[in-house]
GUMIDREN-751008 format. One line per field, with one value per residue (C-alpha): x negated, y, z; residue number from 1; residue in one letter. Coordinates in pm, 1 decimal. Each point is the difference from the previous one (the first is absolute). Last residue first. Layout:
// GUMIDREN-751008
px = (X/...)
py = (Y/...)
pz = (Z/...)
nr = (NUM/...)
rest = (A/...)
This chain:
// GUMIDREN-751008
px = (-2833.5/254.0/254.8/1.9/96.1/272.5/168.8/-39.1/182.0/291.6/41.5/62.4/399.5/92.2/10.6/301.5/214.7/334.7/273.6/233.4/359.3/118.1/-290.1/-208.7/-269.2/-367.4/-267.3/-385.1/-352.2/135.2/-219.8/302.6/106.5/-305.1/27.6/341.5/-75.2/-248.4/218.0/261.5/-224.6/-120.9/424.2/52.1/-295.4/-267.9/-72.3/-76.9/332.6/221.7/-91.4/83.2/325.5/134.5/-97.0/157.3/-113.1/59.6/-339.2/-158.7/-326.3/-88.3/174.5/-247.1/-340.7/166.9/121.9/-368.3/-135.6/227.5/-141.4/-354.4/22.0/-209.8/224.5/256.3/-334.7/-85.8/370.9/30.4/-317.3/88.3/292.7/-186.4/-231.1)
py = (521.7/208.2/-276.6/30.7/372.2/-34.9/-262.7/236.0/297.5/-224.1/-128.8/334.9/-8.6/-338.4/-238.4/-155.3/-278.6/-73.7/-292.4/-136.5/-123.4/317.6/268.0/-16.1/196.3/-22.4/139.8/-98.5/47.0/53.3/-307.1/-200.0/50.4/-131.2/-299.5/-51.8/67.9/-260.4/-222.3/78.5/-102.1/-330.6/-76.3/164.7/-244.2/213.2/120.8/368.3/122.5/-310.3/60.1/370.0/-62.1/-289.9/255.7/282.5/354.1/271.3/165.0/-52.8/131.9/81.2/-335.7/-213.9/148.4/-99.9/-363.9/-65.5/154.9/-291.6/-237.0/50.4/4.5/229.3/286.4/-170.2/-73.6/370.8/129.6/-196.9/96.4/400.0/-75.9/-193.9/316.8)
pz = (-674.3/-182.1/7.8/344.4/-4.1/-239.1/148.4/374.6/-206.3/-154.4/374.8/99.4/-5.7/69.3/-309.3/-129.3/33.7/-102.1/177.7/-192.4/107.4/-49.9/6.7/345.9/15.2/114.5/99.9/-73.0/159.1/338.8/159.9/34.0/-368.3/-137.4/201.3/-116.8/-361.1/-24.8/212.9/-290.5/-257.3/157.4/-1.8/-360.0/-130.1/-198.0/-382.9/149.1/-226.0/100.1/352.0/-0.2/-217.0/260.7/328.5/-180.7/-167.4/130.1/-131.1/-303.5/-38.9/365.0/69.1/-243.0/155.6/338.6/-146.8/-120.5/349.3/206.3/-227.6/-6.3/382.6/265.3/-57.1/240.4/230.7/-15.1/54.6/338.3/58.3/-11.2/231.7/287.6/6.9)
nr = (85/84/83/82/81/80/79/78/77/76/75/74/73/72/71/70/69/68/67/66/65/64/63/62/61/60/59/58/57/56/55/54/53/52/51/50/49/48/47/46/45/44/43/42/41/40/39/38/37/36/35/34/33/32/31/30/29/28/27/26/25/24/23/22/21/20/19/18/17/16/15/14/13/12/11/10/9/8/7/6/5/4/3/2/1)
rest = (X/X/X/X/X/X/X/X/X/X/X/X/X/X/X/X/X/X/X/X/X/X/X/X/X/X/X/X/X/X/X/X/X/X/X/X/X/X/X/X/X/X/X/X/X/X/X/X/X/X/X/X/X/X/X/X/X/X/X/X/X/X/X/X/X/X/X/X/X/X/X/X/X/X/X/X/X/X/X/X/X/X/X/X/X)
């Protein structure tokens, strides 16, 4: 049960859903182009991704110095489901 609140209260933010909707369109994307695309400070945006990441929303990947983010298989299905409502 602890698992399917975790990914409730990341769900539970404008914020964290904007940068979902905007990883199963562009995925590997960075920490600096997410934040620049949802108009928000790198630092807010990469708590954003770090809660999102806890609760197995997101993976990620190291390239270079960067490091990508995407969406975990699945997630694509759940976005589509909530927007239904």
């Amino acid at each position: 049960m602890k698992k399917e609140v975790k990914i409730l209260k990341a769900l539970a933010n404008e914020k964290r859903l904007e940068i979902l909707k905007l990883l199963d369109k562009h995925s590997g994307f960075s920490v600096i182009e997410i934040a620049e695309e949802i108009n928000l400070h790198f630092k807010s945006t990469s708590k954003h991704l770090q809660r999102l990441s806890e609760a197995g929303l997101i993976k990620s990947n190291r390239d270079g110095v960067w490091v990508r983010f995407g969406l975990i298989e699945k997630v694509d299905q759940l976005l589509k489901k909530i927007s239904s409502f």
